[in-house]
N, C-alpha and C positions, 0 to 999 in steps of 0.2 A: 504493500500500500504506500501512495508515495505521500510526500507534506501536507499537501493541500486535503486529502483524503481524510489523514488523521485529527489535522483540524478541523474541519468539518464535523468530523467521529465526536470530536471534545467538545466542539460547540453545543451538537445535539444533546448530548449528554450533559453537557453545564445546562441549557436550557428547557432539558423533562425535569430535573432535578429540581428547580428555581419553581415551574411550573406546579410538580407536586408537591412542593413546602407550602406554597402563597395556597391553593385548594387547599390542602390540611386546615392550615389557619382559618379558612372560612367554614370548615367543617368542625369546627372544635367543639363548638356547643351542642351542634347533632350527635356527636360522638359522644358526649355524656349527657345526651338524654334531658337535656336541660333545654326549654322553648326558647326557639329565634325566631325572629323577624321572617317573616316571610319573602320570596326576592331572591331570586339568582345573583350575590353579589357579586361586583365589580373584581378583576381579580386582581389590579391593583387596586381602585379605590375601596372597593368594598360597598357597603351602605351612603358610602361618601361620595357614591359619583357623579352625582351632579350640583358637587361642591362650588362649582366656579363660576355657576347660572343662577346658582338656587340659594337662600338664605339657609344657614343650619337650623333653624327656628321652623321650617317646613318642612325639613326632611325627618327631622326628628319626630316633630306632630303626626306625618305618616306613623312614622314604627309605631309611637304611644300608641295611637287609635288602631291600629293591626293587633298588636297586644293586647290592648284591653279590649277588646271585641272577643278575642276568643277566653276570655276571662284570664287570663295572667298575671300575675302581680307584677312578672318581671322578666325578662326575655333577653338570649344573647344576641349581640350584633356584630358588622365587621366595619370596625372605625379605622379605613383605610383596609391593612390588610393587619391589624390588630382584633384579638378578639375584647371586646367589650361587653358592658351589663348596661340595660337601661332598666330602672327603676320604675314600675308603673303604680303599686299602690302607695298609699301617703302613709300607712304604717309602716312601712319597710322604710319608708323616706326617713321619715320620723324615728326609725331605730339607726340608720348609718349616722342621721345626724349630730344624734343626743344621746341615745343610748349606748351605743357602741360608737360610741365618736374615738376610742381610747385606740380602737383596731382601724377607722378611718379618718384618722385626724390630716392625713397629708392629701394635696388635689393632685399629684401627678404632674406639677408644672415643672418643666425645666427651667435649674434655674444654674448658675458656675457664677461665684462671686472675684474665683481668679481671671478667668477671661472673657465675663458678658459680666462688669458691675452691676449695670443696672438690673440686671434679673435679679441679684440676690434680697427682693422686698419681703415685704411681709405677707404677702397674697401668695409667693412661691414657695417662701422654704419652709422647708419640713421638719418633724421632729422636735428632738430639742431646740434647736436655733429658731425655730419659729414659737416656741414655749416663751422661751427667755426676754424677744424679743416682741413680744403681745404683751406680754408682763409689763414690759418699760416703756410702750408706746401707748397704753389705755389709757394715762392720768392724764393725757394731751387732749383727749376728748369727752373727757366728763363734762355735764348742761354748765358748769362754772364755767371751763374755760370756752364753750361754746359762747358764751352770754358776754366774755370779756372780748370776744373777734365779731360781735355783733355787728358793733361802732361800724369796724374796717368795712364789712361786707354793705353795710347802709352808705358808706361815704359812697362806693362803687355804684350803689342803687342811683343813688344821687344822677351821680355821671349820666347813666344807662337812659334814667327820665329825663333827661336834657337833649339824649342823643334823638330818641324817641320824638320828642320835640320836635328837633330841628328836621329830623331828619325822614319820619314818617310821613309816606304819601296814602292815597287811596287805597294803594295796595303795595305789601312790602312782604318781604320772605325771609322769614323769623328764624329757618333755622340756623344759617350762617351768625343774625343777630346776636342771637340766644347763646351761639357757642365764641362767643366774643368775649359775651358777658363774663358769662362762666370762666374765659380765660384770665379775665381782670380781676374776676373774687379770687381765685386759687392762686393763681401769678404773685398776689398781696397776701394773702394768706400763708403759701407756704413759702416764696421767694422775697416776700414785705419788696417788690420790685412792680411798679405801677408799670403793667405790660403795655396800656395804652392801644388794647387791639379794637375798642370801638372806633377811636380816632384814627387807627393806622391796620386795616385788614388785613397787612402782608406782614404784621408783627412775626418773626421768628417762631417765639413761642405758641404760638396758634397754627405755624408751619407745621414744626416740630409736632406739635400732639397730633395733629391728625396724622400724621407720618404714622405713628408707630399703632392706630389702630385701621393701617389698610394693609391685607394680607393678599400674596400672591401665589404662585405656583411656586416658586423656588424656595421661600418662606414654609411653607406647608410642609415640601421635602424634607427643610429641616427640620421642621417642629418633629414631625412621623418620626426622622433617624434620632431625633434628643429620646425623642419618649421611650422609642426598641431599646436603643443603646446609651443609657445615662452615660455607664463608665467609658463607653470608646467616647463618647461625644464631648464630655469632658477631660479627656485625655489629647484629642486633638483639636482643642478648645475650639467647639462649635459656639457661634453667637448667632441669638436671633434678635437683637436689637442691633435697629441700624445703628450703623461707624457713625452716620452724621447725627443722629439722634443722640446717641452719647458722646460727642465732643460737645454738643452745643449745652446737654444738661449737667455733664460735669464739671464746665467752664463756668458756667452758672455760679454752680454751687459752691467751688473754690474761690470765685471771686467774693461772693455774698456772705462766706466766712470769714475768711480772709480781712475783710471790711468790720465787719462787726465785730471780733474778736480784737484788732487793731485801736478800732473806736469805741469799746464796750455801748453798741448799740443794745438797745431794750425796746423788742415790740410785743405786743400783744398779738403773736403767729406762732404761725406751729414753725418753722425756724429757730424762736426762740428757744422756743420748748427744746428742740430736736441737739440745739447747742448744747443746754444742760446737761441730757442725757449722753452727749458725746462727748463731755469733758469728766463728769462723775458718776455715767452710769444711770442714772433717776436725776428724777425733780427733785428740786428743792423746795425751801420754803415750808410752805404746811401740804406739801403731798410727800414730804419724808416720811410720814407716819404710815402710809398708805403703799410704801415700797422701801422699807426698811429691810424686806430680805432681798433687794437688790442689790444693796450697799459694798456689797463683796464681789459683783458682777465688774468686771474689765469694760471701759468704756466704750461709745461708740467711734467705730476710723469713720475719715472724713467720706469714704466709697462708699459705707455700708448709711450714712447719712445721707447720700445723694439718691442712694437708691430707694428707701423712705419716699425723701421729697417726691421725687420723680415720680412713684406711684402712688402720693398724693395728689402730685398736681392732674395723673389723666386720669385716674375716678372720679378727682374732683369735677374736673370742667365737662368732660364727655357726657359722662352720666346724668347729670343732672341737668347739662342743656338740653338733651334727648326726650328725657322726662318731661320738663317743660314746654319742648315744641311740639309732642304729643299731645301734650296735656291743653296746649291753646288752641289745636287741631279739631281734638274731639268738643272745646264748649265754642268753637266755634259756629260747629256743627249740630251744639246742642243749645241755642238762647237762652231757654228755659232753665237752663244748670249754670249757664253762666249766668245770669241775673240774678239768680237769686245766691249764688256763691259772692257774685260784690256785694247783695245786701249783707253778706253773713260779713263779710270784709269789715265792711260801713261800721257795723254794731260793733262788733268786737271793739275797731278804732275808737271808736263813744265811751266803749267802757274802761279805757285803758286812757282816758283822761282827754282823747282827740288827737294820740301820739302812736303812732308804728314801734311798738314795744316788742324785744325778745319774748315775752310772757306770751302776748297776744298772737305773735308770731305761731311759735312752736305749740297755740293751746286753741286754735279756732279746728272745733273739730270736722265744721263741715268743709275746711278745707283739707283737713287729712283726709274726710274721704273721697274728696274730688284727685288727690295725689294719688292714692292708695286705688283707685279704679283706675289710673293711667297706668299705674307702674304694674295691675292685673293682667290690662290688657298688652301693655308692651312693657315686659320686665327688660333693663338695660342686658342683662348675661340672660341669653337664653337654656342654659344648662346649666347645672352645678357638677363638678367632678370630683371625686373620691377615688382613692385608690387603697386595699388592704393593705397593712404592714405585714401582715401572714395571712396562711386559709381562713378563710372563713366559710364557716355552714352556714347557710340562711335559714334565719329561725324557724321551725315547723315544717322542717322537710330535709333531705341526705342532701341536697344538691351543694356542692362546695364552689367557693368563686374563691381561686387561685392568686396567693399573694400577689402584689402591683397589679392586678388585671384593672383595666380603667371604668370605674361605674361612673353613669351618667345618671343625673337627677331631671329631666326634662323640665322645665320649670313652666316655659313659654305653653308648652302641653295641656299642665296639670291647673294651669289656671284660663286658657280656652275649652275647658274638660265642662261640657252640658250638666252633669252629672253637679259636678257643684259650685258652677255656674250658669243658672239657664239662661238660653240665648247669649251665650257667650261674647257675641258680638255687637251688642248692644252696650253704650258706655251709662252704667247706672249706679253713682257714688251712694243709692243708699242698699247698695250693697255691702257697705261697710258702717253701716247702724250697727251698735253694741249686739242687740238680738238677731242682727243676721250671723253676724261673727259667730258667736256662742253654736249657732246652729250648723257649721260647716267644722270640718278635720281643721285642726289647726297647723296642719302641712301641707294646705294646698295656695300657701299666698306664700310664697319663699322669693319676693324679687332682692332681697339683701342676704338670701342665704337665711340658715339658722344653727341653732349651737353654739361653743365655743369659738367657732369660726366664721359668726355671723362678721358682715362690712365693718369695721371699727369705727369706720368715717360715715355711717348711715347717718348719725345724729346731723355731721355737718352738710351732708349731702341734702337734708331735708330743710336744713335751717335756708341755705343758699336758693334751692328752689321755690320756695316757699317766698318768699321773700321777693325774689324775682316776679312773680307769678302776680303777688300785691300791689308792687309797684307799676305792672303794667295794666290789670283790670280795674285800678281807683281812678286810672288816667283816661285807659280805653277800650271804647267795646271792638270785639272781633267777632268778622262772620267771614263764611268762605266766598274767595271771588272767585272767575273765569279761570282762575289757572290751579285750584285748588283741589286734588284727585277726591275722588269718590271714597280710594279706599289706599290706602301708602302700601308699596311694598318692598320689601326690605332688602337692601345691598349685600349681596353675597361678597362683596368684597371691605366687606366689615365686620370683625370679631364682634362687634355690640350690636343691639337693635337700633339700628339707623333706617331713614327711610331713603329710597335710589332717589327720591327727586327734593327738589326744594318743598316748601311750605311755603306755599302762597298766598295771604289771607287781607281781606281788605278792612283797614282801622279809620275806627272814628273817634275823634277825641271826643272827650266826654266834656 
């Protein structure tokens, strides 16, 4: 046989091989007898293959609704050519969460604090390091220090109604707006650095964030090869944060301590905060008392600071502008709920003396439930992930779910789910009446997560939207114009719930 022949020979044979591994892998869960998803999957992508067209928030709602139709609590899938769990009832949810949160305390995020800084936050890492460091970041956001960053995020309010102002026609497209905003509260909040993106829309900062939550095919590649192979991934330091993403936030971050520490600057930011704990470990002052077994803890490096911020600053701004451009979307659409959510505005403002108070803020309920049916309908992360630290048996049955295998908590699913939300697709805040609550599982509204690993920044996340939200219905009413969809839907080339087009809605000053 001569050269050509036996490479050929090798070829074939490297590719039945490769062939019958990736089938295996999609077989895995037929092989032990455990329900899958229905669907000849992709043999490379798996369940994921029409990742690049389609929102993961629709593909997943398929699986959910194929599962639970044939009664299943829980079903395997092929996330890619990974085998994965998806989660379909809300007691099972409710057990990874809380219960056995001890066996699924880690989400499976790749994270290398040697050669991808910015990955090493608190959203990524796992284990102990993510223990230690939840411990030392929670006293940054208790309602105190919420109530003392009030001020800052009103001054930016301020701003926002001027721009509003000047700058409001007939009809304006609030989402870019919105995520402006959001970049001015968090840019001052976490960097006390006035990013200036209402006045300047090609602000950096506002660059940068959206940079890092638009995903591509080569991205993807690597996310798949981090999640198969931690240890080679981190051994030939894979990164999936962009090079310019992090020069531009570690420059940031060096400079703005650099400064402050030079100048013994003092703000009322999570900055500040975030100093203390990187020179001593914890807070001081009167939150000694309350992390007194930190006191022994080695401080924070100035990388593992930046990465913090960093992943304050894009849950702070992303999510919560998203929130809010939904949320103007749907009472735009709905008069009747916006009207009567500015009387509820109005009153509140009456009783709090005629003044836009923290209290009145974070305590008008009927606008928690106008929040709380946005964030129903379009949670910002449309899945929650968990991953075992060993076997696990799943309660009330043999079936085992195999250390690191990836479970998925559908969230976007369980709360479009008829079952315990009728007519799902209807936006209806008194869905969230004390007695509707009471009468629904209390794990089927998970848009911040729940557990010991619920968002830490929920508080502030809700204080910023909220706020935002006041400042624009005391000024103006919205309703939808000629350019405004029927029904949004959602960018397959974005890890969060964004919608593919603008928000186009026409204002009237009030």
């Amino acid at each position: 046989m001569d050269l050509l022949g036996y490479v050929l020979t090798a070829f074939v044979f490297v590719v039945s091989i490769a062939y019958l591994y990736l089938r295996s892998r999609h077989n895995y869960w037929r092989d032990r007898g455990i329900p899958y998803a229905r669907g000849k999957p992709h043999l490379f992508m798996g369940h994921m293959e029409q990742f690049s067209t389609k929102h993961g928030s629709y593909i997943n709602q398929e699986i959910y609704q194929d599962l639970k139709s044939r009664g299943e609590a829980f079903g395997g899938i092929s996330f890619f050519f990974l085998p994965g769990l998806m989660v379909v009832d809300p007691e099972l949810v409710k057990t990874i969460l809380v219960k056995d949160f001890n066996v699924f305390h880690d989400r499976g995020v790749f994270n290398d604090a040697k050669s991808d800084p910015l990955s090493a936050h608190l959203f990524a890492l796992e284990g102990p390091e993510w223990r230690v460091l939840r411990q030392k970041l929670t006293p940054t956001f208790t309602s105190g220090r919420m109530k003392q960053m009030f001020g800052t995020i009103q001054q930016v309010a301020q701003e926002f109604l001027k721009y509003m102002n000047e700058n409001c026609h007939r009809e304006m497209e609030m989402k870019d707006v919105l995520a402006r905003f959001t970049t001015d509260v968090i840019g001052t909040c976490a960097f006390g650095i006035e990013c200036n993106t209402l006045k300047n829309p090609d602000s950096e900062f506002l660059k940068y964030g959206n940079k890092v939550f638009e995903q591509d095919t080569v991205l993807m590649v690597k996310f798949v090869f981090a999640t198969v192979f931690k240890g080679l991934a981190k051994r030939i330091g894979v990164k999936l944060t962009d090079e310019g993403v992090e020069r531009f936030f570690l420059q940031v971050v060096r400079d703005t301590v650099q400064y402050r520490e030079m100048n013994n600057v003092q703000r009322n930011d999570f900055m500040n905060l975030l100093l203390q704990i990187k020179n001593k470990g914890y807070l001081d002052e009167r939150d000694i008392g309350a992390n007194d077994n930190l006191k022994g803890e080695t401080a924070m490096t100035l990388n593992e600071l930046a990465a913090q911020v960093f992943v304050f600053f894009l849950a702070g701004f992303e999510t919560s502008s998203t929130t809010m451009n939904f949320c103007l979307y749907e009472l735009a659409k709905n008069p009747d709920i916006q009207e009567r959510l500015r009387e509820e505005i109005e009153r509140g403002v009456e009783e709090h003396g005629g003044q836009v108070t923290y209290e009145m803020v974070m305590n008008n309920q009927y606008l928690d439930n106008v929040i709380n049916e946005t964030l129903r309908k379009y949670p910002p992360i449309e899945s929650l992930s968990r991953v075992p630290i060993r076997d696990y048996t799943i309660p009330g049955t043999k079936h085992v779910i195999p250390k690191d295998t990836l479970v998925q908590l559908p969230v976007y699913a369980i709360q479009r789910d008829p079952e315990f939300y009728p007519e799902p697709d209807q936006f209806n805040p008194d869905r969230f009446l004390p007695e509707e609550v009471k009468q629904r599982h209390p794990y089927v509204f998970l848009p911040f997560g729940e557990g010991p690993r619920i968002c830490i920044g929920l508080r502030f996340g809700m204080m910023q939207a909220k706020l935002g939200l006041i400042t624009l219905l005391r000024n103006f009413r919205f309703s939808p114009s000629s350019q405004t969809p029927s029904e949004f839907v959602f960018d397959p080339k974005s890890f969060i719930l964004s919608p593919s087009t603008g928000n186009y809605l026409k204002i009237d000053k009030l």
